[in-house]
C-alpha positions in Angstrom: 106.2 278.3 189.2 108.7 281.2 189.1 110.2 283.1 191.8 110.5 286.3 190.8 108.4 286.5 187.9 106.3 284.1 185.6 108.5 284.0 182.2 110.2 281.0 182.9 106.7 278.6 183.9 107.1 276.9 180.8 110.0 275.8 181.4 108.9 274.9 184.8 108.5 271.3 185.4 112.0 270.7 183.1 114.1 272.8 185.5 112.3 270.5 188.3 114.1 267.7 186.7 116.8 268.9 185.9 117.8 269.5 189.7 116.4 266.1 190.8 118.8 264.5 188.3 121.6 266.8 189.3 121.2 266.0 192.8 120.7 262.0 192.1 123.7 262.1 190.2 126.2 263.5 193.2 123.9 261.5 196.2 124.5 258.3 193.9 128.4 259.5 193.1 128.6 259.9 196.8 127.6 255.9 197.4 129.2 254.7 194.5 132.5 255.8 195.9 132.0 253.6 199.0 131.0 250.9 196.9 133.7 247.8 197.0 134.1 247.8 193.6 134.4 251.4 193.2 137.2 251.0 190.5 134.4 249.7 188.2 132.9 252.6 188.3 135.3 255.2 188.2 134.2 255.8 184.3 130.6 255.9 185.1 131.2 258.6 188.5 133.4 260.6 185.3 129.7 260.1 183.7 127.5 261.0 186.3 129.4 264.2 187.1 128.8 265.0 183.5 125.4 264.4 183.9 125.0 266.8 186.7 126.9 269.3 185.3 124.7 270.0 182.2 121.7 269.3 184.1 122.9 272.4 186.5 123.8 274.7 183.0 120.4 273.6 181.7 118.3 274.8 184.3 120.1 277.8 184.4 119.8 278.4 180.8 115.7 277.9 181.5 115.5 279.7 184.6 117.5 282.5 182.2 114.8 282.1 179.5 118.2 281.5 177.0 117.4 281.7 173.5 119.1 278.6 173.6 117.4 276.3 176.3 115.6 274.2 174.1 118.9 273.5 171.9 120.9 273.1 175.1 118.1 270.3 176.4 118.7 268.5 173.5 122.1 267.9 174.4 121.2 267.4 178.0 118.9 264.8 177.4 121.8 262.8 175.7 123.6 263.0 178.1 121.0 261.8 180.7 120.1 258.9 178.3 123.9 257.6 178.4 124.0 258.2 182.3 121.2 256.7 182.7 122.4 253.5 180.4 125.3 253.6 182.5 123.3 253.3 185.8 121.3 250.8 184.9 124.4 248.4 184.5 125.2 248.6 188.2 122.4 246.5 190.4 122.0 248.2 193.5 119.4 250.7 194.5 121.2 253.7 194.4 122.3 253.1 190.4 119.0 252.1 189.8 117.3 254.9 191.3 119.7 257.4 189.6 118.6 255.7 186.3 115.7 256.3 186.9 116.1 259.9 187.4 118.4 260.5 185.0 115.6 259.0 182.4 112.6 261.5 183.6 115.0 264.3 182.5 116.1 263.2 179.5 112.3 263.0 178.6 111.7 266.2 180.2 114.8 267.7 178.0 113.1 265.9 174.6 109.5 267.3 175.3 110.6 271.0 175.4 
C-alpha cells in the first residue's frame, strides 16, 4: 500500500489506476502518431494528453492525502470517460486498449 507511511491506503487502488491510465494514454499517443491517419487523431492525442495529465495531478493529490482528492477525481473521471469515448472510435488495439484503461479509472475516480 503506501510507501512511506499508511495514510494514503484508501486511496490505494485509485492512484493504481490513475498511473495505468496515465501511462496508456502516452504508450497509445506514442502509436497513434505513427498511425497513417494520424491527422484524424490529432484532436483525440490533444485528448489523451489531457487525460494523462489529470490522471498524474490526481494521484498526486491522493498520494498527498489533499483535502481535495475526492473533488479532484470527480473531474478526473470526466475526463477519462470522454477519453475513453474518444478511444473507442478508433479500431485498433492500442485505442481500444487505452479505452479500456481510461474507463477502469474513471470508475475508480467515481467510487472514491
Amino acid at each position: 500500500m503506501g510507501i512511506v507511511c499508511n495514510c494514503t491506503d484508501k486511496y490505494q487502488s485509485c492512484i493504481d489506476e490513475c498511473n495505468r491510465c496515465a501511462q496508456a494514454c502516452h504508450e497509445c499517443i506514442k502509436l497513434c502518431l505513427n498511425e497513417p491517419d494520424v491527422a484524424a487523431r490529432k484532436d483525440h492525442i490533444a485528448q489523451m494528453m489531457d487525460c494523462s495529465g489529470i490522471c498524474k495531478e490526481a494521484a498526486c493529490l491522493m498520494s498527498s492525502d489533499s483535502k481535495h482528492s475526492k473533488e479532484f477525481c470527480g473531474l478526473c473521471a470526466a475526463v477519462c470517460d470522454e477519453c475513453a469515448a474518444g478511444c473507442s472510435q478508433f479500431k485498433d488495439g492500442h485505442c481500444q486498449k487505452c479505452a479500456a484503461e481510461c474507463k477502469k479509472c474513471a470508475d475508480a475516480c467515481k467510487s472514491m
